[in-house]
C-alpha positions as CSV (number, residue, x, y, z in Angstrom):
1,X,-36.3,-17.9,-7.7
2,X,-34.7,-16.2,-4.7
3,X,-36.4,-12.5,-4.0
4,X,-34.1,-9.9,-4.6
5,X,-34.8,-8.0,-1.6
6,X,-32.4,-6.8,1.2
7,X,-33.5,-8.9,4.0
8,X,-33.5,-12.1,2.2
9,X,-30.3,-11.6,1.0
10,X,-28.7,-11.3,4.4
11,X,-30.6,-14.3,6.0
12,X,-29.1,-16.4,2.9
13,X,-25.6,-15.0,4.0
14,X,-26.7,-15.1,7.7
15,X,-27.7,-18.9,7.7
16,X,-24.6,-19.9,5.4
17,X,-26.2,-19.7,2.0
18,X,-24.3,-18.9,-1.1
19,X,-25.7,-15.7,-3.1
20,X,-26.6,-16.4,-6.6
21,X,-24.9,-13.7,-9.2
22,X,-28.4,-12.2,-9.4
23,X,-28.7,-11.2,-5.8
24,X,-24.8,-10.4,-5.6
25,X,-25.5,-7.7,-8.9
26,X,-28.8,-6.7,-7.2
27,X,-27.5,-6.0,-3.8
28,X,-24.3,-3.9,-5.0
29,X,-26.5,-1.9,-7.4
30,X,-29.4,-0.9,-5.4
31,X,-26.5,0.1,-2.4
32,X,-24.4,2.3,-4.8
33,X,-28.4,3.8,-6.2
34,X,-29.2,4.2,-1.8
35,X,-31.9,1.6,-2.6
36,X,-29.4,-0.3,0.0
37,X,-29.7,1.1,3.2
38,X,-26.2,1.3,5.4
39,X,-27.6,-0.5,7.9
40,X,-28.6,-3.5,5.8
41,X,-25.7,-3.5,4.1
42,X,-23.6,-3.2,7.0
43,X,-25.7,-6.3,8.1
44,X,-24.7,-8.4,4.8
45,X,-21.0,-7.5,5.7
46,X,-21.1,-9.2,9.3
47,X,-22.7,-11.9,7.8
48,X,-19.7,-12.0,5.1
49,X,-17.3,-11.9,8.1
50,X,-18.9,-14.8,9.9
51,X,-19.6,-17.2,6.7
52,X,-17.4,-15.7,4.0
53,X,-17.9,-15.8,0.1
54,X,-16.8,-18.9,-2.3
55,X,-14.0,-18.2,-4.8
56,X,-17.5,-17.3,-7.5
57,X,-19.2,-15.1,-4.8
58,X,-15.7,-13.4,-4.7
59,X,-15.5,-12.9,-8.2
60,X,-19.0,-11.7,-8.7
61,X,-18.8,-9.1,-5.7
62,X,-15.6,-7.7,-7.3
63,X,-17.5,-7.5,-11.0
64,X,-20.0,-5.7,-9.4
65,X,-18.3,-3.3,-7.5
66,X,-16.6,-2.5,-10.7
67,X,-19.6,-2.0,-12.9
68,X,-20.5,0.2,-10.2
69,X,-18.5,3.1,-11.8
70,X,-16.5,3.4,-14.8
71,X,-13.5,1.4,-16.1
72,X,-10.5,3.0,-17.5
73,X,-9.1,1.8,-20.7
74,X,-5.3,2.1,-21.5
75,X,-4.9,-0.8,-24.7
76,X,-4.1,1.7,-27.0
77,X,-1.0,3.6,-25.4
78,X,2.2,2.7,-27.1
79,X,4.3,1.2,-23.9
80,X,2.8,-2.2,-21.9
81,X,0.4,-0.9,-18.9
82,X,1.4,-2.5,-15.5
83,X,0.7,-1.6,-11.8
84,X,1.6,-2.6,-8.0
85,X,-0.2,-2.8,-4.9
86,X,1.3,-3.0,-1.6
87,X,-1.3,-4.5,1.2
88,X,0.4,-1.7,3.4
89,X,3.0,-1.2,6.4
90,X,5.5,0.5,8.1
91,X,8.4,2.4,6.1
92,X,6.5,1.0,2.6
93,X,8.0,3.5,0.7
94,X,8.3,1.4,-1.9
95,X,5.8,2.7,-4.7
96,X,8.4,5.9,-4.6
97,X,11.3,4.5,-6.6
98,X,9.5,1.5,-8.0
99,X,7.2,3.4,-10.3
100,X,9.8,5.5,-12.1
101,X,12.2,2.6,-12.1
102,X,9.5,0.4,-14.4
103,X,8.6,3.5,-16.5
104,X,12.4,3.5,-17.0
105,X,12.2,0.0,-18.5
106,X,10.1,0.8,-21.0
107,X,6.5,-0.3,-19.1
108,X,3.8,2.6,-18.3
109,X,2.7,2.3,-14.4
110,X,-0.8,3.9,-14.3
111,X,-0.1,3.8,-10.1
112,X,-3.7,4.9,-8.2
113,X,-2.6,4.8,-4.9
114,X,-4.6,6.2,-1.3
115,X,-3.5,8.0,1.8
116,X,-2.8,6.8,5.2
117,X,-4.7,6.0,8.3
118,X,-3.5,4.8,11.5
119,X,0.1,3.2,11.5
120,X,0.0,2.8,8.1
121,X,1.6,5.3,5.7
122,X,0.0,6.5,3.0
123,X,1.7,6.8,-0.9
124,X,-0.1,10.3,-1.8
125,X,0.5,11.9,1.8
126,X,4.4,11.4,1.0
127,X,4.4,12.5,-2.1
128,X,2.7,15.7,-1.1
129,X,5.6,16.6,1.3
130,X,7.0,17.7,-2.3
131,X,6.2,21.5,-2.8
132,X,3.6,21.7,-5.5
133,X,3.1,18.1,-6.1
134,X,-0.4,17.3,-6.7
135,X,-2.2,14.0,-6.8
136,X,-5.5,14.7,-8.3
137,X,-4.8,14.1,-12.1
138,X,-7.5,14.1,-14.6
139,X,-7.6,11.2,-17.2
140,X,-6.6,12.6,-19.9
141,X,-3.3,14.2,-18.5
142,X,-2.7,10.5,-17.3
143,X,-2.7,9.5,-20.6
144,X,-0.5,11.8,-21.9
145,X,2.3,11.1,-18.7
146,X,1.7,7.6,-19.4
147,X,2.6,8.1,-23.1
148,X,5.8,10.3,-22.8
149,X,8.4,8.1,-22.9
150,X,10.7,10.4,-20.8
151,X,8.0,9.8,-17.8
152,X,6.1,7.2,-18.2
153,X,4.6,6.8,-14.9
154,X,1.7,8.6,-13.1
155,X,1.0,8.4,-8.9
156,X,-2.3,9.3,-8.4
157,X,-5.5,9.3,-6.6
158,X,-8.4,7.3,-7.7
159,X,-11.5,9.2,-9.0
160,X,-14.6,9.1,-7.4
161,X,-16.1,7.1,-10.3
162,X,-14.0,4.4,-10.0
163,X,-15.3,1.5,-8.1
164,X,-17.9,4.1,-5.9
165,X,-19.3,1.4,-4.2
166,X,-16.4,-0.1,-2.7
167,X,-15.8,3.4,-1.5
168,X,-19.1,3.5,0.3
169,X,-18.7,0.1,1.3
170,X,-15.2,0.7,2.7
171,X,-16.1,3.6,4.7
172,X,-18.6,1.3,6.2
173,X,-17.0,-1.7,7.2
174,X,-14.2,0.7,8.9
175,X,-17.0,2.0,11.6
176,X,-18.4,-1.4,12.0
177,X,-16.0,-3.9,12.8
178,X,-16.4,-6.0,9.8
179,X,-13.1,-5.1,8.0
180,X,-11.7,-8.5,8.9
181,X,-12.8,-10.9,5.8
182,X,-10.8,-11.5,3.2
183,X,-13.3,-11.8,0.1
184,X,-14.0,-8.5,1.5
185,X,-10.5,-7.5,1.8
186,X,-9.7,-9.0,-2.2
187,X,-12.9,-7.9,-4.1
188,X,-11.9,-3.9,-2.2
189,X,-8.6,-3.7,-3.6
190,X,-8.9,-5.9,-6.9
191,X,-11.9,-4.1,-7.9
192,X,-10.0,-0.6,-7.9
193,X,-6.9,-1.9,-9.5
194,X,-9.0,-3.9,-12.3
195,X,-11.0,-0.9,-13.2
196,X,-7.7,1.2,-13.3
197,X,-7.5,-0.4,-16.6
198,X,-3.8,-2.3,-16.6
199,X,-3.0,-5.2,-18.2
200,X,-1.0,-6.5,-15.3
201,X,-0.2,-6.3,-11.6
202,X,2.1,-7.1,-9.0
203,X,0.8,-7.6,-5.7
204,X,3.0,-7.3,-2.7
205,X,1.0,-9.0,0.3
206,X,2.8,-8.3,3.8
207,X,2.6,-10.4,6.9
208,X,3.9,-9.7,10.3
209,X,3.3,-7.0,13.2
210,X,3.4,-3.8,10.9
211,X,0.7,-5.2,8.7
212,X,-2.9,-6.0,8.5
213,X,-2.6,-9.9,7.9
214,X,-0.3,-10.8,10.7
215,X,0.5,-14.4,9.9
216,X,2.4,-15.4,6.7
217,X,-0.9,-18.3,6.3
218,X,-3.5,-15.2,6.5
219,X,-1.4,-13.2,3.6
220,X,-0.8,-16.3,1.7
221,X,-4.9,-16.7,1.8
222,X,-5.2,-13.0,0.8
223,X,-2.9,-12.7,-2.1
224,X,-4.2,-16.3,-3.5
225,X,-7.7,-14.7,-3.9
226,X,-6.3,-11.9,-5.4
227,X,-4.4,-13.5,-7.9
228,X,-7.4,-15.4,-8.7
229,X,-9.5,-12.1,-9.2
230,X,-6.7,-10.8,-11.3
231,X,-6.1,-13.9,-13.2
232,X,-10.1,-14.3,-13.7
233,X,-10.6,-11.0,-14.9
234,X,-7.7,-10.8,-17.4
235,X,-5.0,-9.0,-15.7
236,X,-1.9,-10.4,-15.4
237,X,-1.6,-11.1,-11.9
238,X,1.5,-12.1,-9.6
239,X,1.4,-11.7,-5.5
240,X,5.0,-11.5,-3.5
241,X,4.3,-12.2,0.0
242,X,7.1,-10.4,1.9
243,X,7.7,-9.5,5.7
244,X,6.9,-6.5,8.0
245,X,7.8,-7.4,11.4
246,X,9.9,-4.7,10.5
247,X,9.8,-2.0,9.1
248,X,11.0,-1.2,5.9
249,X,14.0,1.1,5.8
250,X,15.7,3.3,8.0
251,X,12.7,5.9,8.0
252,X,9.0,6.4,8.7
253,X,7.0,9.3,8.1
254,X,6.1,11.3,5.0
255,X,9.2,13.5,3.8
256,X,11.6,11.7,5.5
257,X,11.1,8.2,3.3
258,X,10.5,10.9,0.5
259,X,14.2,11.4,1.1
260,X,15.1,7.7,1.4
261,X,13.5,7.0,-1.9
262,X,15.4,9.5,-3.1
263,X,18.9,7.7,-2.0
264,X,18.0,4.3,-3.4
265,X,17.2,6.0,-6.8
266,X,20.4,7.9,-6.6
267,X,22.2,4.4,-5.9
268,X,22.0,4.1,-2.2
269,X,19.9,3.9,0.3
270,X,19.2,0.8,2.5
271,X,19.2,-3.1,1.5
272,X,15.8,-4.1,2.0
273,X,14.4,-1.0,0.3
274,X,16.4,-2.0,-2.6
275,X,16.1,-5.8,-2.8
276,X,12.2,-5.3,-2.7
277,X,12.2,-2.1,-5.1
278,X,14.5,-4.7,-7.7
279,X,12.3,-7.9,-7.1
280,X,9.1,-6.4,-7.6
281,X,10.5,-4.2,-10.5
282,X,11.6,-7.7,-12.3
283,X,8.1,-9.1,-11.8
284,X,6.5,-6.1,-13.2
285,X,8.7,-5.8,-16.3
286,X,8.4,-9.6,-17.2
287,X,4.7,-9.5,-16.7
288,X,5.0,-6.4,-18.8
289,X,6.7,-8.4,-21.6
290,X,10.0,-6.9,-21.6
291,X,13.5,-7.9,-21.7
292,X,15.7,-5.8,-19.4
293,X,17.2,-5.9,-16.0
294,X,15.4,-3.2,-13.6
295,X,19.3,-3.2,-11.9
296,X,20.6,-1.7,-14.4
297,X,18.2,1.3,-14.8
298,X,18.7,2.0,-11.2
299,X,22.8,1.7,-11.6
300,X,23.0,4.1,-14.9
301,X,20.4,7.0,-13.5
302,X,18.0,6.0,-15.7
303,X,15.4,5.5,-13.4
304,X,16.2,9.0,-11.5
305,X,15.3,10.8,-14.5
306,X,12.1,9.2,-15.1
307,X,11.4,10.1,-11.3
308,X,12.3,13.6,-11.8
309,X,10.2,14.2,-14.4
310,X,7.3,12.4,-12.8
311,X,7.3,14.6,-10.1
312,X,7.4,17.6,-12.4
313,X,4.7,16.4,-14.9
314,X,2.2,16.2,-11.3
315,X,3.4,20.0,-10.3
316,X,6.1,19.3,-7.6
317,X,10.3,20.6,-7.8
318,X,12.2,17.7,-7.6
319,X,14.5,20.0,-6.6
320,X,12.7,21.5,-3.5
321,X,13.7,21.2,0.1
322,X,11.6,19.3,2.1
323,X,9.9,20.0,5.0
324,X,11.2,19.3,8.5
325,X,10.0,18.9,12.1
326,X,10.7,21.4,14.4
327,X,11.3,19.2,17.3
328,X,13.1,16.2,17.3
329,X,14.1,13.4,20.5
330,X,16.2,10.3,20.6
331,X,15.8,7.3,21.9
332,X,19.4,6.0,22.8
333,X,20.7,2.2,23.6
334,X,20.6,1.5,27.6
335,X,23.6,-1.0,27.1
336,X,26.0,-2.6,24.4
337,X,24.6,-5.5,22.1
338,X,23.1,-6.5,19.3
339,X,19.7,-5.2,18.0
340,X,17.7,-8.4,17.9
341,X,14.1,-7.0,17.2
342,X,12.6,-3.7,16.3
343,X,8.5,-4.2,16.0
344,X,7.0,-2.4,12.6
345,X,3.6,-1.6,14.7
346,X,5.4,-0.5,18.0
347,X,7.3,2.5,15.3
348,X,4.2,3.1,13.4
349,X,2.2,3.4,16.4
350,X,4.9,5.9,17.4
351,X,5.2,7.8,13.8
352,X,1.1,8.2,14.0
353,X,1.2,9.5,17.1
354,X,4.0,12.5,16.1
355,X,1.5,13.3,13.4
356,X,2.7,11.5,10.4
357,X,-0.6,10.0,10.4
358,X,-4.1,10.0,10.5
359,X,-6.8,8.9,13.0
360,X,-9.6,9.8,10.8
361,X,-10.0,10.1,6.7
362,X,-9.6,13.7,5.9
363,X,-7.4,14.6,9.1
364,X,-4.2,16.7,8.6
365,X,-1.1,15.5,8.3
366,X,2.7,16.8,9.5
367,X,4.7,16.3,6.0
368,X,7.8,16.8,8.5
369,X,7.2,13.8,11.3
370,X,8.2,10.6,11.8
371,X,11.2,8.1,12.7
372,X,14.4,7.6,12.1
373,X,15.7,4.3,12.6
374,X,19.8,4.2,13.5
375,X,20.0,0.4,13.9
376,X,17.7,-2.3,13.0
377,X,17.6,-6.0,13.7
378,X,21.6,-7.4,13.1
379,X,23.5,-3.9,13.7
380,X,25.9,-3.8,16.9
381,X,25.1,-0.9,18.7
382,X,27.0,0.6,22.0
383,X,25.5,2.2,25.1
384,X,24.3,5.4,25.0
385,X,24.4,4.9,21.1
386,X,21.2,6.7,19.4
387,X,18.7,4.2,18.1
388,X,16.0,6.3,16.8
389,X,14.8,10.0,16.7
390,X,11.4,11.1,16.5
391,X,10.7,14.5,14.6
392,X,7.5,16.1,15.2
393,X,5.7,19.9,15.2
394,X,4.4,19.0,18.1
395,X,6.9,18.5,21.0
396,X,3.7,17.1,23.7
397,X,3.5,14.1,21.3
398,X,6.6,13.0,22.3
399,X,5.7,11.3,25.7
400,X,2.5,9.1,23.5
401,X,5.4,8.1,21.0
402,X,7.4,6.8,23.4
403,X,5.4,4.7,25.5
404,X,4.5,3.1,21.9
405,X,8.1,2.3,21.7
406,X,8.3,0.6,24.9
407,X,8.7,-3.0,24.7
408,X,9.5,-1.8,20.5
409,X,13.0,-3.1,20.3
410,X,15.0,-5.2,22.1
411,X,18.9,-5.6,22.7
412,X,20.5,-9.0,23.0
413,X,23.1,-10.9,21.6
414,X,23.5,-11.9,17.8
415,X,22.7,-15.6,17.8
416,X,19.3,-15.0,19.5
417,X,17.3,-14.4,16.4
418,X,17.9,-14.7,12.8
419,X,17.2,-12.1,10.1
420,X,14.1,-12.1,8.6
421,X,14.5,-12.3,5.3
422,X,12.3,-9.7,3.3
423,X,10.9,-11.8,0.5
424,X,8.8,-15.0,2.4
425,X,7.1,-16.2,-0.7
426,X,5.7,-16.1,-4.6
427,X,2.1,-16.7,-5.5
428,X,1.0,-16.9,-9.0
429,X,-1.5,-18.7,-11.4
C-alpha cells in the first residue's frame, strides 16, 4: 500500500504516477486541516502541471475538494435549480440579464459568482456599482429569493465553507505559476458549482485573446472535463464554447456594462450580448425541464421585472443612478475604413489599468471606469470618428491605457477579415 504521506505523494505525481483515491482524499484533507504544508502542496501542483491527472484523478480531486466544506441542498424548492459559469473575459456581462431572464422562465438560478482580477471583469464588482446592492447573502435568505416566484434568482458570493480548499488551493497556484492545468483548472470551478447544490449547469467556455484558454482546442479540452465532472457527479451539465477575441458588447468596466445589461433587458442593447444571453438562456431552461422560449420573456418585460426585484431583494435601487468617472478621453479613427479587429485583452488591459480592475484580491475598485467601444469589428467608421472613450477617477492612468491600446484595433477594408461568429461550438454528454 502506497504511504499516505506528503512526499511520496508528490514523487508519484513527480515521476508520472497516477494517485490512488486514497492518497488523492488524504492529500486534500490533511491540506484543508494545515497537515499539508503550502509548500508541499504547491509542489504536488507543479507536478500536476507537468504530468496532469486522468479523467478518475480529476474526478476524485473535485469530490474531495468538495467534501472539504459543506454542500448546499436546493431539491426541495418548488421551481427546477439551474446555474451558469462563464470561464471569464472581456465585456462578459452576461450573468446580468441571463440570471433574471431564466428566473423569468420559471427555473431558480442559485448564481455564486467571484470578483475580478486582472483583465478580467468580475460579476459581484458590477453589481456593486448599484447603490446598496449587497453580495454576501446568507443561505437561508437564498432560499427564500430562490422560492419567490416574482424573483427567482440570487447573484451571490460563495461562502467560505464552500469548497475551502479550492480556495486555499487557488490562492496558491496564483503566486506560483501553476495555474495552467486544466484538471486543475475543472476540479476549481466544478467543485464550487457542484457544491452550490443545482441540479444543472451551463458552462460557457471562452477561447480567444480576452480569455484564459486562448485556442478554441484548449477550451474545447476544458469544457469536456467539465462536463464530465458535471455529468459524473449528477448535475446536468452542458458547455457552449463561444469566442472572445472580442470583447463582448459595446462596454467594459463595472457600471457601465451594468447599464448595458440594462438595455438588452429593456429590449436593446447590442447583438452579441443578446444572441449569447438567448442561447445560453435556452440551454439552461431545457436542461431545467421547461417548455418556453427565453425570447419571449425578454420581448414582453418579463424578464426586467424579475431583474428589478432581484436587485431589490440583495439591497440595491434598481432605480439608482450609477456612478460615473470623472474623467473621460477618446481614442478617435486616424483615417476612413472599416474596423477589422479590436483585441479583447489589448481593452481589458486598458479597462484594468483605468481602475475597473484589480491587481491583487482585495484591492479597490472604480465602479465608474472603463471603455466604451463606438465601433467594433464590421462597422465603417470615418476619420477623426471616436472609437472608444476611456472613463476613469484617475486622469494619470490615461497614458498606461493607451499604450495597452496600441496595436488594439486595426482599420482596413471589409473583406480583410470575416466576423467571428460568437457561438464556436456545443459540448455535451
Amino acid at each position: 500500500m502506497t504511504a499516505l504521506d506528503a512526499v511520496s505523494i508528490i514523487t508519484t505525481k513527480r515521476d508520472g504516477g497516477e494517485l490512488s483515491d486514497a492518497q488523492i482524499d488524504w492529500v486534500v484533507d490533511g491540506f484543508t486541516r494545515g497537515v499539508v504544508a503550502d509548500e508541499q502542496m504547491s509542489a504536488l501542483a507543479m507536478a500536476i502541471v507537468w504530468r496532469g491527472m486522468t479523467r478518475r484523478e480529476t474526478a476524485r480531486w473535485t469530490a474531495a475538494m468538495i467534501g472539504s466544506g459543506t454542500r448546499m441542498d436546493f431539491t426541495d424548492l418548488p421551481r427546477p435549480t439551474v446555474d451558469k459559469h462563464s470561464t471569464g473575459g472581456v465585456g462578459d456581462k452576461i450573468t446580468l440579464p441571463l440570471a433574471p431572464l431564466v428566473a423569468a422562465c420559471g427555473a431558480a438560478v442559485p448564481q455564486l459568482s467571484g470578483r475580478g482580477l486582472g483583465h478580467t471583469g468580475g460579476t459581484l464588482d458590477k453589481l456593486e456599482s448599484i447603490p446598496g446592492w449587497r453580495a454576501d447573502v446568507p443561505v437561508a435568505r437564498m432560499r427564500e429569493i430562490l422560492a419567490d416566484p416574482a424573483i427567482g434568482a440570487v447573484v451571490c458570493a460563495a461562502g467560505a465553507d464552500l469548497a475551502p480548499a479550492d480556495k486555499r488551493l487557488y490562492a496558491l497556484r496564483d503566486v506560483t505559476g501553476t495555474v495552467e492545468s486544466i484538471p486543475l483548472i475543472a476540479s476549481s470551478i466544478m467543485s464550487k458549482k457542484i457544491a452550490e447544490g443545482t441540479a444543472a449547469l451551463v458552462l460557457d467556455v471562452k477561447a480567444g485573446t480576452g480569455a484564459f484558454m486562448k485556442s478554441p482546442a484548449d477550451a474545447r479540452e476544458l469544457a469536456t472535463a467539465m462536463v464530465e465532472l458535471g455529468t459524473d457527479s449528477g448535475v446536468r451539465t452542458v458547455a457552449l464554447l463561444t469566442a472572445m477575441d472580442t470583447p463582448l458588447g459595446r462596454t467594459a468596466g463595472n457600471a457601465l456594462e451594468v447599464a448595458e445589461s440594462v438595455q438588452v433587458l429593456a429590449g436593446g442593447g447590442p447583438a452579441d450580448i443578446v444572441e449569447l444571453t438567448i442561447a445560453l438562456a435556452r440551454e439552461m431552461v431545457a436542461l431545467a425541464g421547461l417548455d418556453v422560449d427565453p425570447a419571449d420573456a425578454l420581448a414582453d418585460g418579463r424578464a426586467m421585472d424579475h431583474w428589478r426585484a432581484m436587485v431589490r431583494a440583495q439591497g440595491g435601487d434598481p432605480d439608482a443612478a450609477l456612478p460615473t468617472a470623472a474623467h473621460t478621453e477618446t481614442v478617435r479613427a486616424e483615417r476612413a475604413g472599416v474596423l477589422t479587429r479590436l483585441d479583447a485583452m489589448g481593452v481589458g488591459l486598458a479597462a484594468w489599468r483605468l481602475g475597473a480592475g484589480r491587481a491583487r484580491q482585495g484591492d479597490p475598485v472604480q465602479f465608474g471606469a472603463g471603455i466604451e467601444m463606438h465601433a467594433k469589428p464590421g462597422d465603417s467608421v470615418t476619420a477623426g470618428q471616436p472609437l472608444l472613450t476611456l472613463h476613469t477617477d484617475t486622469p494619470a492612468a490615461f497614458p498606461g491605457a493607451l499604450a495597452a491600446l496600441a496595436g488594439a484595433y486595426d482599420i482596413g477594408s471589409a473583406d480583410e477579415k470575416p466576423a467571428t461568429p460568437v457561438l464556436l461550438d456545443r459540448i455535451a454528454r
